[in-house]
C-alpha positions in Angstrom: 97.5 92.5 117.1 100.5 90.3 117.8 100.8 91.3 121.7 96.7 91.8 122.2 97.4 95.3 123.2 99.8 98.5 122.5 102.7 98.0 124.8 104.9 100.7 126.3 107.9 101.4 127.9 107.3 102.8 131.6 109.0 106.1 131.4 108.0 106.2 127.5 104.5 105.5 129.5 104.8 108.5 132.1 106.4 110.9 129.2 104.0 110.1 126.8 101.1 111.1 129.5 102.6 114.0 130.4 102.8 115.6 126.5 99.2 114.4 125.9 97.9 115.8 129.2 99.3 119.2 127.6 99.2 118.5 124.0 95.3 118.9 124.1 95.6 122.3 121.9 96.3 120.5 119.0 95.6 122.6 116.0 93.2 120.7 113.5 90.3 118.3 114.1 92.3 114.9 112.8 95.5 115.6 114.8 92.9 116.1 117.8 91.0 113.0 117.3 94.2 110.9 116.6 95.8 112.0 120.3 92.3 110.9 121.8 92.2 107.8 120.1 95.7 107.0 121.4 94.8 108.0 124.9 92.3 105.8 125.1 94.7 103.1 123.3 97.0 103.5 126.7 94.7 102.9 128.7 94.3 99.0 128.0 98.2 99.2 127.3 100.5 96.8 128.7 103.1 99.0 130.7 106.4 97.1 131.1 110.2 97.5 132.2 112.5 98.3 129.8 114.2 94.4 129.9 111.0 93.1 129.3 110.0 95.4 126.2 109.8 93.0 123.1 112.4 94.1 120.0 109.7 94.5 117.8 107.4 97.0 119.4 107.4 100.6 118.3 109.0 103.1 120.7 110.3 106.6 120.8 113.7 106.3 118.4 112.2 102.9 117.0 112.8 102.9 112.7 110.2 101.6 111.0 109.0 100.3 107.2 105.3 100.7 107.0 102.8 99.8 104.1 100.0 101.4 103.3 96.3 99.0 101.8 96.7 101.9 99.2 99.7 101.1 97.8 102.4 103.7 99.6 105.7 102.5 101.4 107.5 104.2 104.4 110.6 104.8 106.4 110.5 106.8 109.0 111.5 107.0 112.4 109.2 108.0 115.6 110.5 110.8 118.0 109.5 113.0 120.9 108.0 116.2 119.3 111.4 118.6 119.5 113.3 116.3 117.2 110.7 116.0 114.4 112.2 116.6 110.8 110.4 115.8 107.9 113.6 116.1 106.1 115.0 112.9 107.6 111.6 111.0 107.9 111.7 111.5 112.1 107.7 111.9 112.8 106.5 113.4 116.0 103.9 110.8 118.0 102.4 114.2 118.4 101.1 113.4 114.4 98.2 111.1 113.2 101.2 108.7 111.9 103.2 108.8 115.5 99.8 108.5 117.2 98.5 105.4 114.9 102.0 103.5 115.0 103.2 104.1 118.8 103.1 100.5 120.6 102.2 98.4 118.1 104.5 95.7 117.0 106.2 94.2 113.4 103.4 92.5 111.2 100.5 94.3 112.7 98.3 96.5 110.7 96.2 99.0 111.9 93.7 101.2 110.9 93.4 104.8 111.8 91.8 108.2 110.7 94.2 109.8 108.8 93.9 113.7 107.4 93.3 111.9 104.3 90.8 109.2 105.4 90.7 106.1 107.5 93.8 103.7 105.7 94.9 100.2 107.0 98.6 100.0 107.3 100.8 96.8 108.0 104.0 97.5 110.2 106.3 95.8 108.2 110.1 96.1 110.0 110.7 98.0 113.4 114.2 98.3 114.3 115.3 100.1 117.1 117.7 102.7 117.2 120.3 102.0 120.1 121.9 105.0 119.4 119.5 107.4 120.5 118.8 107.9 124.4 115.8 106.3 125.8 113.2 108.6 127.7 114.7 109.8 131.3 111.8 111.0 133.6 112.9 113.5 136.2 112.0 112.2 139.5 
């Protein structure tokens, strides 16, 4: 792990709490244990201010090329669970991929309890989408 820890945003952070704190119905087993696993992932998390977020970490609108030990390659983009659409790759962190990728950075690889069995997969390219809006937190 390039930064030693997952590394977040701090409204990303705060958001992020919030839809896990009431996400906690999640409707099979793996989706279950991958929202507890990344709870317990932002708990040693490095929280930081948006200037001080490296390029390469994975955030809400970040775009991403990952590669799977098994052979598979995607694209996909990670989004805040309304705009999800497999259609146009956008994955919800409120998935096993979403949960396994969130916070980590370009040229780690993780590994994580998918539905179809625990797979190592290298983050090859995260880009980030400066189109999209960045997570607002009411006050």
């Amino acid at each position: 792990m390039k930064y030693g820890s997952i590394i977040l945003e701090k409204k990303e952070y705060v958001y992020l709490k919030r839809i896990l704190n009431i996400s906690g119905y999640a409707e099979n087993f793996e989706t279950q244990k991958s929202l507890q696993r990344l709870s317990e992932e932002l708990r040693k998390a490095q929280v930081l201010d948006e200037k001080d977020m490296p390029e390469d970490v994975i955030r809400f609108n970040s775009k991403i090329m990952v590669y799977s030990e098994t052979g598979w390659e995607k694209s996909l983009q990670l989004v805040i669970p309304s705009e999800k659409d497999a259609k146009l790759d956008k994955v919800s962190i409120l998935t096993p991929m979403g949960a396994a990728l969130f916070g980590y950075s370009e040229g780690d690889t993780i590994e994580w309890d998918f539905p179809s069995g625990t797979q190592k997969i290298k983050i090859v390219t995260v880009t980030q989408d400066t189109t999209q809006n960045k997570i607002e937190t009411p006050i």
